[in-house]
MDTraj code that builds the backbone (N, CA, C; nanometers):
import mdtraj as md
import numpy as np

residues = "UNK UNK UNK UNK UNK UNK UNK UNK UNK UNK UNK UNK UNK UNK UNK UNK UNK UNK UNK UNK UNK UNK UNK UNK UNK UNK UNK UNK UNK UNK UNK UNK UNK UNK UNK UNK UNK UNK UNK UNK UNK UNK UNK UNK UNK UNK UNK UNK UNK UNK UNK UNK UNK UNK UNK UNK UNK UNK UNK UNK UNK UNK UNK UNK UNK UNK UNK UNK UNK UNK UNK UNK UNK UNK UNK UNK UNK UNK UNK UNK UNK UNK UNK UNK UNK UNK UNK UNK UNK UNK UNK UNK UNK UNK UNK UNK UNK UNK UNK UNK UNK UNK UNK UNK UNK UNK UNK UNK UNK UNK UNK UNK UNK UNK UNK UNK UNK UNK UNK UNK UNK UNK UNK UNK UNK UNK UNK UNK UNK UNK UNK UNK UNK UNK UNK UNK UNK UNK UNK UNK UNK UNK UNK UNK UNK UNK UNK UNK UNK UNK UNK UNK UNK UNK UNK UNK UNK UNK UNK UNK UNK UNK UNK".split()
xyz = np.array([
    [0.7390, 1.8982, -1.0823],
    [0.7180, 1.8483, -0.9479],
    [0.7819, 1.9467, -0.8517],
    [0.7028, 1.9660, -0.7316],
    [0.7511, 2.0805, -0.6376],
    [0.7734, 1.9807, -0.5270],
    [0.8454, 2.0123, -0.4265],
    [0.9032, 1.9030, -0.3210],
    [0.9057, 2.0401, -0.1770],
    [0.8459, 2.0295, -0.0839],
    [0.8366, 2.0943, 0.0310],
    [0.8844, 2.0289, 0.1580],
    [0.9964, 2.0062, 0.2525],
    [0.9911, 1.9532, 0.3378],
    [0.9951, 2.0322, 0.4798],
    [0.9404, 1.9941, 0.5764],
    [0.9500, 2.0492, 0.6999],
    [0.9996, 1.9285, 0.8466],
    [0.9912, 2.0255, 0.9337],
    [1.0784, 1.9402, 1.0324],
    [1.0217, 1.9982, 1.1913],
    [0.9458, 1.9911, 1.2879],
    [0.8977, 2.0366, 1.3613],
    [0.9566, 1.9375, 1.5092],
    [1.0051, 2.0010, 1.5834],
    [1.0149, 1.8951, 1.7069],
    [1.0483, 1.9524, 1.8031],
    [1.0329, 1.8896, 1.9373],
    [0.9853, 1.9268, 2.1006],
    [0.9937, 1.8208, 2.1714],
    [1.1501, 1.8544, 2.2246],
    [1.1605, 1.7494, 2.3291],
    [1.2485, 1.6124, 2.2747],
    [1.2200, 1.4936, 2.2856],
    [1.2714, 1.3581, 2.2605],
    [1.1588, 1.3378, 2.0849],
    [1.0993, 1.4125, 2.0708],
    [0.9357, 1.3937, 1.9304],
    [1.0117, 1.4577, 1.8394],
    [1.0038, 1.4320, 1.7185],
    [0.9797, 1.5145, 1.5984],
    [0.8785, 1.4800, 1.4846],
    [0.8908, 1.5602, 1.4144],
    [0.7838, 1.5524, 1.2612],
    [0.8335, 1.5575, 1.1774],
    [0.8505, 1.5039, 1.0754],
    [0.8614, 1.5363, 0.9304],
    [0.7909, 1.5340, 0.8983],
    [0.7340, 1.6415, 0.7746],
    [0.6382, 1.6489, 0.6852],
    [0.6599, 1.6708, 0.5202],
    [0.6386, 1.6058, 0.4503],
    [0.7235, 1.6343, 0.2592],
    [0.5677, 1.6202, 0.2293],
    [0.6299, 1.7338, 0.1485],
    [0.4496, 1.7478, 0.0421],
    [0.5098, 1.7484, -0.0953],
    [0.4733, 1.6756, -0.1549],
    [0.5264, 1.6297, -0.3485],
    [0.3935, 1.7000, -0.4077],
    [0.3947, 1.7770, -0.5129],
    [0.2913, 1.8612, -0.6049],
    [0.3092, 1.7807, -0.7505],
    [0.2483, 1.7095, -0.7501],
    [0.2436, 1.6861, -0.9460],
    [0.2098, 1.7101, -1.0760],
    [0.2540, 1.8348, -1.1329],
    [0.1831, 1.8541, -1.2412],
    [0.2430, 1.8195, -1.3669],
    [0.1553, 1.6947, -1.4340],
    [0.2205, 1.6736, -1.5661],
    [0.3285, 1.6380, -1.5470],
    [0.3941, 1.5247, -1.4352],
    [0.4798, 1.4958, -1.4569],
    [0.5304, 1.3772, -1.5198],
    [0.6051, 1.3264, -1.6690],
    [0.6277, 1.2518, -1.7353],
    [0.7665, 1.1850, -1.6574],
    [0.7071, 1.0368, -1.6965],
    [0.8312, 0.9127, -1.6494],
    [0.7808, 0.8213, -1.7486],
    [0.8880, 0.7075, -1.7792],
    [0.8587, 0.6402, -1.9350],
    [0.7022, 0.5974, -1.8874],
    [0.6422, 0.6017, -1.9665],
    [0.5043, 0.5913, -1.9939],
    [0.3776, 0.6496, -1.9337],
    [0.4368, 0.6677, -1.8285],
    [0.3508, 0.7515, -1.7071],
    [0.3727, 0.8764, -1.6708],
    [0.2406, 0.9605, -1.6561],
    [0.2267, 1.0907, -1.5962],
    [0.1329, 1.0884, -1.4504],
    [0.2065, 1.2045, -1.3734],
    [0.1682, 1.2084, -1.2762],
    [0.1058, 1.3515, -1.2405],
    [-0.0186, 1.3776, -1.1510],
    [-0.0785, 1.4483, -1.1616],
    [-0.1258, 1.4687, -0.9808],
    [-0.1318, 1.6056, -0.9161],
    [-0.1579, 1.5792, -0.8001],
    [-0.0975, 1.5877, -0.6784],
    [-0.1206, 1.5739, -0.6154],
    [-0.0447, 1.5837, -0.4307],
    [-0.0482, 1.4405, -0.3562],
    [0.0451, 1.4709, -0.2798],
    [0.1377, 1.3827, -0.2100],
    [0.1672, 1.4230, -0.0673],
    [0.1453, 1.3930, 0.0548],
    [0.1908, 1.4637, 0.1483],
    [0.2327, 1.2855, 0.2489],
    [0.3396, 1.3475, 0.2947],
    [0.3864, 1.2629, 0.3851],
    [0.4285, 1.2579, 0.5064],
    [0.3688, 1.2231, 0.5992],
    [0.4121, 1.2773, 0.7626],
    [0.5101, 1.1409, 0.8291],
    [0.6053, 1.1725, 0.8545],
    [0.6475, 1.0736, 0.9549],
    [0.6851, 1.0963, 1.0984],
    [0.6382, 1.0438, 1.2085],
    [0.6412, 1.0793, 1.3244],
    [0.7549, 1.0254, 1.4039],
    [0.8770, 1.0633, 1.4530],
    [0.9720, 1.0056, 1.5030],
    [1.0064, 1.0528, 1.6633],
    [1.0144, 0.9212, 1.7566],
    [0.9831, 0.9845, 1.8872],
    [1.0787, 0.8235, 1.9600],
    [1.1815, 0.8771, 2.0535],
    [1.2412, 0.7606, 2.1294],
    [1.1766, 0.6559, 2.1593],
    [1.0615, 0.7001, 2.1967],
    [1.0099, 0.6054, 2.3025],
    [0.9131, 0.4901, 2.2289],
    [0.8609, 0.5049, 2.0897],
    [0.8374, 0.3703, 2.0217],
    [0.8455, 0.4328, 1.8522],
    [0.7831, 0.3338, 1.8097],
    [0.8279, 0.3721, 1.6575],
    [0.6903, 0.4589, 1.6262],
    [0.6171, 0.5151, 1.5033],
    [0.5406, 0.5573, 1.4865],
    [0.4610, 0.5567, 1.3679],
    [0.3740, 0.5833, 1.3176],
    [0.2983, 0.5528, 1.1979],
    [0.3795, 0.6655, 1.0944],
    [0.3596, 0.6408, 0.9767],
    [0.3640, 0.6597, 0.8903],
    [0.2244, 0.7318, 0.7978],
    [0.2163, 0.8676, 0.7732],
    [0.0819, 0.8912, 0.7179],
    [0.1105, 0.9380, 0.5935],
    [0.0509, 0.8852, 0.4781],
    [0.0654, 0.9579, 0.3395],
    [-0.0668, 0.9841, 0.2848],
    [-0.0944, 1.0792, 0.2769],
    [-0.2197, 1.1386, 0.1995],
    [-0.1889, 1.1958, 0.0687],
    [-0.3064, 1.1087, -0.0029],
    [-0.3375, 1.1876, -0.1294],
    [-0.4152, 1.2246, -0.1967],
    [-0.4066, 1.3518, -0.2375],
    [-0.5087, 1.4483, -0.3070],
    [-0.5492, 1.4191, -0.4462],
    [-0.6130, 1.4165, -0.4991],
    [-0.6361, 1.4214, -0.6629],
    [-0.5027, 1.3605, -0.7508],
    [-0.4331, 1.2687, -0.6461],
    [-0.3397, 1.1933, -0.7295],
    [-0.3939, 1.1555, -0.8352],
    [-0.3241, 1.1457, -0.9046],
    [-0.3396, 1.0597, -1.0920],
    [-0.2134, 0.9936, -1.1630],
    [-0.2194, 0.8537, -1.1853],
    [-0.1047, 0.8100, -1.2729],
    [-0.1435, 0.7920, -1.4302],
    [-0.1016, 0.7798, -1.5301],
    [-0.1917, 0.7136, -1.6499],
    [-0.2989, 0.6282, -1.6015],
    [-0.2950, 0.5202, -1.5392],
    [-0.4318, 0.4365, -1.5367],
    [-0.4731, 0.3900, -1.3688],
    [-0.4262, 0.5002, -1.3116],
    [-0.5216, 0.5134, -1.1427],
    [-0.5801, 0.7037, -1.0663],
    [-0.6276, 0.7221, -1.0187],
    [-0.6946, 0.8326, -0.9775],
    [-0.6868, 0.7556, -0.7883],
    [-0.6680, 0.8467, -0.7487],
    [-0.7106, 0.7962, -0.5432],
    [-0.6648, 0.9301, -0.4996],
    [-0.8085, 0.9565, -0.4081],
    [-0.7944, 1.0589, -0.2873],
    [-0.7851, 0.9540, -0.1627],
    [-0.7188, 1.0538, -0.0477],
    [-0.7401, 0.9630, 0.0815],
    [-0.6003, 0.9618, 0.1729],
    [-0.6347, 0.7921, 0.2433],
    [-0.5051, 0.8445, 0.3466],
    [-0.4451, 0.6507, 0.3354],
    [-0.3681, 0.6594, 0.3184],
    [-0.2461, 0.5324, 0.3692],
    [-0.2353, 0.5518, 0.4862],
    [-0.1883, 0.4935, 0.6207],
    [-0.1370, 0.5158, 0.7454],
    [-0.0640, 0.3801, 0.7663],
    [0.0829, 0.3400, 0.7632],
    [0.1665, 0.2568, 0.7345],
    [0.2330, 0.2466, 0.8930],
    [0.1705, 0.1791, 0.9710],
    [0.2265, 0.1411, 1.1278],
    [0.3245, 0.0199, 1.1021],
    [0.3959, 0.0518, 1.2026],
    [0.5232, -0.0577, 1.2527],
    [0.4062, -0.1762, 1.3714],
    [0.4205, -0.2826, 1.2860],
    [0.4156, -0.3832, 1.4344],
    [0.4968, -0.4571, 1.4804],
    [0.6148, -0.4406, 1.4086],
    [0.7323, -0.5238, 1.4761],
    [0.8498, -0.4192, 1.3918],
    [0.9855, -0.4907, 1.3843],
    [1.0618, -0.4320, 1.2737],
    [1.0474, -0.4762, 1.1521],
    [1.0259, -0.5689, 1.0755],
    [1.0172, -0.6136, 0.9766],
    [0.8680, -0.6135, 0.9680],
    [0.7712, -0.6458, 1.0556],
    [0.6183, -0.5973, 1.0143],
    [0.5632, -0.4824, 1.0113],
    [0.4624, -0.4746, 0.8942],
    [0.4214, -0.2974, 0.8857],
    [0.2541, -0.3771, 0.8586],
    [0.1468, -0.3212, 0.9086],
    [0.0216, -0.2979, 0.8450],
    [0.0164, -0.1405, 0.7715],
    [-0.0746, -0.1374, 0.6454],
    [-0.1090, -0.0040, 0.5771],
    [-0.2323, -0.0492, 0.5813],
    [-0.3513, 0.0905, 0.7078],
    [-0.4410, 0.0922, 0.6782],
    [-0.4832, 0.1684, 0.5473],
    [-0.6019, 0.1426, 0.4424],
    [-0.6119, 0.2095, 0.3313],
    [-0.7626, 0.2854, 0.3851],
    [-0.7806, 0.3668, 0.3528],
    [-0.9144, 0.4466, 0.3390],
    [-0.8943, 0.5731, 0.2206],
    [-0.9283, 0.5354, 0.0770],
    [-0.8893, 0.5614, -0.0234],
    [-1.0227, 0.5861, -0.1042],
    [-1.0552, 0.6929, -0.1918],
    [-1.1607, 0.7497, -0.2920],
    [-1.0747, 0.6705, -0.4139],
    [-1.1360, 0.6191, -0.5361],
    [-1.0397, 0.5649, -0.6694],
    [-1.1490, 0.5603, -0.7600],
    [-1.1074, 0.5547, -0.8891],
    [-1.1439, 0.5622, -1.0048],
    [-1.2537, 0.4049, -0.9996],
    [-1.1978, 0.3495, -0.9497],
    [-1.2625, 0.1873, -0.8801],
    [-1.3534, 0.2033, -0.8035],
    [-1.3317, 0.3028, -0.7092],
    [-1.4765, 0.2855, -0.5872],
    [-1.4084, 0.2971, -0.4996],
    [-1.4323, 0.2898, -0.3434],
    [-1.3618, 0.2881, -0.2176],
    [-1.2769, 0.1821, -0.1830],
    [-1.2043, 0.2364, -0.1202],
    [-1.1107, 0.1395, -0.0994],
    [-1.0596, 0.1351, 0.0730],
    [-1.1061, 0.0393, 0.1157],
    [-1.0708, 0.0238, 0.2307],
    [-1.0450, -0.0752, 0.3193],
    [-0.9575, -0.0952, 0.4037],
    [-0.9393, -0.2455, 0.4753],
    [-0.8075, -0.2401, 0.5385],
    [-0.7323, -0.3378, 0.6004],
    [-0.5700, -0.3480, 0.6219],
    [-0.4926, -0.4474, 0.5426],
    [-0.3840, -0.3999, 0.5018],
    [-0.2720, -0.5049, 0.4392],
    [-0.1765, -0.5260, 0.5092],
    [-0.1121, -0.6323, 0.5487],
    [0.0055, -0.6286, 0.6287],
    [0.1140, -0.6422, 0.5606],
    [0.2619, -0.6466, 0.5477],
    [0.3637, -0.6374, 0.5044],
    [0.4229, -0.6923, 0.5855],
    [0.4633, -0.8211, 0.5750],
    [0.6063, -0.9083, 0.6173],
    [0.7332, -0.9040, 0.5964],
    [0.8165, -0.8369, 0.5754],
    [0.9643, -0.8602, 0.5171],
    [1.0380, -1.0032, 0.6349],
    [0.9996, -1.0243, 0.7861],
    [1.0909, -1.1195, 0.8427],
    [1.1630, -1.2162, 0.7992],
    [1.1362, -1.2736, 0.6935],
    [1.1923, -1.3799, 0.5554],
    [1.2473, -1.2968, 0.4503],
    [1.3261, -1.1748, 0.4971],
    [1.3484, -1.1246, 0.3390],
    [1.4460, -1.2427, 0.3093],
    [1.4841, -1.2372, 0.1251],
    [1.4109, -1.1626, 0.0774],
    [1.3017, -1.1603, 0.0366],
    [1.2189, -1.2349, 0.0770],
    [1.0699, -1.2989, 0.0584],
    [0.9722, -1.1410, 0.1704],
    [0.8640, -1.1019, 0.1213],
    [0.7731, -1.0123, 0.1338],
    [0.6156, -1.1104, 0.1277],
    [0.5735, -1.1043, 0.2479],
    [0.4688, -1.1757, 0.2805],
    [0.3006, -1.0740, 0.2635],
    [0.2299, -1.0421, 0.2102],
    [0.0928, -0.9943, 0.2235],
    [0.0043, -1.0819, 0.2507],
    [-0.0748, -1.0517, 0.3929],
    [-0.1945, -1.0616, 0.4298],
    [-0.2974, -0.9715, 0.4312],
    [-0.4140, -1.0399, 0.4567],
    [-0.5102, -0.9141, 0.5212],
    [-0.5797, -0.9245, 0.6693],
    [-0.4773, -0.9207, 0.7572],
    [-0.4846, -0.9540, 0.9415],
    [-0.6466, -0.9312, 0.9490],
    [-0.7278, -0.8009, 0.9123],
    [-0.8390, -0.7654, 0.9584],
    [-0.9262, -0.8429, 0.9447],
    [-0.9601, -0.9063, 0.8224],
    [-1.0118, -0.9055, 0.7186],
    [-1.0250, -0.8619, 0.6097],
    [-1.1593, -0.8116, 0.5357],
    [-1.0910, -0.8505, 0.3638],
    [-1.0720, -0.7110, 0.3646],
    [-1.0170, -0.6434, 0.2680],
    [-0.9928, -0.5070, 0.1964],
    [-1.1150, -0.4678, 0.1160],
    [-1.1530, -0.3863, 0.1230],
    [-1.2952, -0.3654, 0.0308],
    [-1.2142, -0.2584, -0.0979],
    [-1.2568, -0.3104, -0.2292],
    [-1.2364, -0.2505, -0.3295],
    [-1.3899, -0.2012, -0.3961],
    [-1.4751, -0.0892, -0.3840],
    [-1.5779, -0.0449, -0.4639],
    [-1.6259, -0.1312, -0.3762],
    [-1.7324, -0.2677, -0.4790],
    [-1.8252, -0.3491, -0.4381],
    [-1.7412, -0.4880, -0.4210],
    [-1.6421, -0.4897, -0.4379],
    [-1.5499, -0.5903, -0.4217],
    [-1.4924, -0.6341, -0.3015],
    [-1.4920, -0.7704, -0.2189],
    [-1.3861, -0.7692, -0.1250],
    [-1.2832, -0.8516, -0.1749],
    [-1.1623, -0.8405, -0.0664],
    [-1.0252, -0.8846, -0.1401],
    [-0.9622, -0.9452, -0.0177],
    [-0.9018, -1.0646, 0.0028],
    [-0.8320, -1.1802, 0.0933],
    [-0.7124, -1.1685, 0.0388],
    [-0.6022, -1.1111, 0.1315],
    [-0.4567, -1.1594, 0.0986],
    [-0.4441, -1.2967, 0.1785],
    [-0.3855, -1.4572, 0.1183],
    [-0.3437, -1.4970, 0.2126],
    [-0.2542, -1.5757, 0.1741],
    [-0.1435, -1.5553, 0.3300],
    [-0.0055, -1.5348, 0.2853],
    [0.0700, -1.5008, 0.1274],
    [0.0520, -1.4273, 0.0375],
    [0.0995, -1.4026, -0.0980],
    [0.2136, -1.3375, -0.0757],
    [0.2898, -1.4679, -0.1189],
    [0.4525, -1.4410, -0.0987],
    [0.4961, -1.3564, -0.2542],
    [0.5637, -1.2173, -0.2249],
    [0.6803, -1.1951, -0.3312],
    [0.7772, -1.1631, -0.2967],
    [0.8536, -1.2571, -0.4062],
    [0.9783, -1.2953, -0.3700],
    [1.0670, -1.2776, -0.5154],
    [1.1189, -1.1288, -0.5268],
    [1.1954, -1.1258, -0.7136],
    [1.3013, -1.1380, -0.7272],
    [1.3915, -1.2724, -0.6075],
    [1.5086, -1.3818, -0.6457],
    [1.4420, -1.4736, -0.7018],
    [1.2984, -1.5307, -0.6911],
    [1.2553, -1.6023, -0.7315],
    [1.1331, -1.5788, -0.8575],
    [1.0532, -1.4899, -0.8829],
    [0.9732, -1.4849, -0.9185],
    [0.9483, -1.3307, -0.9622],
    [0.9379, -1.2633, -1.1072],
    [1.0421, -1.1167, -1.1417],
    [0.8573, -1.0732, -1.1795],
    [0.7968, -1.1639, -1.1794],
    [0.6364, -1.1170, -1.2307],
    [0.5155, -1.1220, -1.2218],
    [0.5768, -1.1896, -1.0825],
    [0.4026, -1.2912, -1.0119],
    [0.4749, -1.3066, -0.9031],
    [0.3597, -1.3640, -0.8636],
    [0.3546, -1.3996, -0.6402],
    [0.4403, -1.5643, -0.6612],
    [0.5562, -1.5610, -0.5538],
    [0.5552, -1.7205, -0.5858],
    [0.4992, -1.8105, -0.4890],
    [0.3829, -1.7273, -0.4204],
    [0.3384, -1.8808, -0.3456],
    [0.1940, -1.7578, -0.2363],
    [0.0929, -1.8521, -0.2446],
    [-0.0156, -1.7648, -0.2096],
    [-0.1251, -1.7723, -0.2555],
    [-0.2506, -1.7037, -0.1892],
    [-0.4102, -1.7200, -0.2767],
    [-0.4238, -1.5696, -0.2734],
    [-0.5149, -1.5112, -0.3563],
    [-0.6097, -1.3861, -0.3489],
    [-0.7439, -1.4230, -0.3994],
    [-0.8065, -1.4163, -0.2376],
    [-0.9410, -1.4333, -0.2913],
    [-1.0249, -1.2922, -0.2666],
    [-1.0862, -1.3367, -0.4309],
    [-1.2045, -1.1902, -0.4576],
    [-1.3313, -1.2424, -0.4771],
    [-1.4126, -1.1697, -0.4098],
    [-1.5777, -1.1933, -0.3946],
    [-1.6194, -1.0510, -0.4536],
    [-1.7363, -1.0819, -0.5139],
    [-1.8205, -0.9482, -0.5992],
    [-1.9360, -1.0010, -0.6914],
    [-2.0410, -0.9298, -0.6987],
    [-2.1503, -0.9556, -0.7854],
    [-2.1671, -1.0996, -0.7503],
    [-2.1911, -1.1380, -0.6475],
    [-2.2244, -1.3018, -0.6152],
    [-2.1309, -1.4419, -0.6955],
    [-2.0174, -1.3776, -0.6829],
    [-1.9020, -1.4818, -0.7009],
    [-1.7962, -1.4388, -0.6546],
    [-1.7000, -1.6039, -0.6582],
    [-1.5708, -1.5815, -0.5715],
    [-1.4943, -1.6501, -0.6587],
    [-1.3517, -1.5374, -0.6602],
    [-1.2474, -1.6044, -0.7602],
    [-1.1254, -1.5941, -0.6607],
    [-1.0727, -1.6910, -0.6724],
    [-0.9753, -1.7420, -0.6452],
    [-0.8244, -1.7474, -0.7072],
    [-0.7473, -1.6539, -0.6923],
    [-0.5871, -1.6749, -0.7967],
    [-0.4981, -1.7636, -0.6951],
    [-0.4766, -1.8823, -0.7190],
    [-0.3647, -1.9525, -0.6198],
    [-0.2123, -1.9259, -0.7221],
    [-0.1179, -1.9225, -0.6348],
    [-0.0085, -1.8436, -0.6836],
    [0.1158, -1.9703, -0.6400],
    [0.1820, -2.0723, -0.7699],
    [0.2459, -2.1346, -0.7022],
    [0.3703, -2.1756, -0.8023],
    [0.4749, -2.1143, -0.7871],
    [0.6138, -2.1417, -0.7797],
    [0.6248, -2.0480, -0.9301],
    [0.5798, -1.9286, -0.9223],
    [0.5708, -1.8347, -1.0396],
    [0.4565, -1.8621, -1.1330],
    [0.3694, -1.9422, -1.1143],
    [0.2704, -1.9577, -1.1944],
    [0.1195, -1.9398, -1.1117],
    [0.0373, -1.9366, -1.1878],
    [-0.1342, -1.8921, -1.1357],
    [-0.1973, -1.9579, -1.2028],
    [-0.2877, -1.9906, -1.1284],
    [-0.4805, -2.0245, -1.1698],
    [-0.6018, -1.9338, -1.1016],
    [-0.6758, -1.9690, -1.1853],
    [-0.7757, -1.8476, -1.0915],
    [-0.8976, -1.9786, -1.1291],
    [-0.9906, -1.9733, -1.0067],
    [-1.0726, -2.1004, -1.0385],
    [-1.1952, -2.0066, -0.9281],
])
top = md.Topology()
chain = top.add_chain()
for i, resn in enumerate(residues, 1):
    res = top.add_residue(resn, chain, resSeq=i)
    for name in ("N", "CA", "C"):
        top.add_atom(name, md.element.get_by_symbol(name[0]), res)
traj = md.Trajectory(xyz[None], top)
């Protein structure tokens, strides 16, 4: 793994930029393969997005080109828009990120649904929370529509159904 960072700024603005290179890199079970680039924009006057792009990333069992862009809407709220190439198909939509209840972590999908390939995907409210729950959502639905059906995982007090 190669690690590049830079630092550009003018005025009250700056940039960071880290670019991660992956070749063949082994962690217990997983290899990583690919680029990583990360911009963060830091400026007085409000907070700023967050951009991570990736190139021909690869883990053992995912592949994604594309861009994350991880905005502040509050302090504890973040949306990550996805617009992502994957081994799955496209991937695109918004997720939001709640921490205001830590230690509880709230996912929605504010926009609407997330498109996976031919798939769409509903976060709503899917609480994780791992004081409570070390392996599942403890409280929440994900609904998925595809090929003319809709499944449903309701997520409640560490346990699931999908109906």
């Amino acid at each position: 793994m190669t690690l590049e960072i830079s630092l550009a700024a003018s005025g009250e603005d700056a940039i960071i930029q880290a670019n991660l290179n992956f070749s063949n890199l082994q962690s217990v079970d997983v290899s990583m393969n690919g680029r990583m680039e990360i911009s963060m924009h830091f400026s007085d006057l409000s907070e700023q997005p967050i951009i991570l792009t990736l190139t021909n990333f690869e883990t053992s069992d995912m592949q994604a080109s594309g861009t994350i862009i991880v905005t502040p809407v509050s302090t504890d709220i973040y949306d990550m828009a996805l617009d992502l190439t994957t081994h799955e198909g496209d991937v695109n939509g918004t997720a939001r990120i709640n921490s205001t209840t830590s230690p509880q972590t709230i996912i929605s999908t504010p926009a609407g649904p997330i498109t996976v390939g031919e798939y769409s995907v509903i976060f709503n409210n899917v609480i994780m929370d791992e004081e409570v729950c070390t392996d599942t959502a403890a409280g929440g639905k994900i609904v998925i529509t595809g090929d003319s059906e809709t499944k449903t995982i309701t997520f409640n007090n560490c346990a699931y159904t999908v109906k």
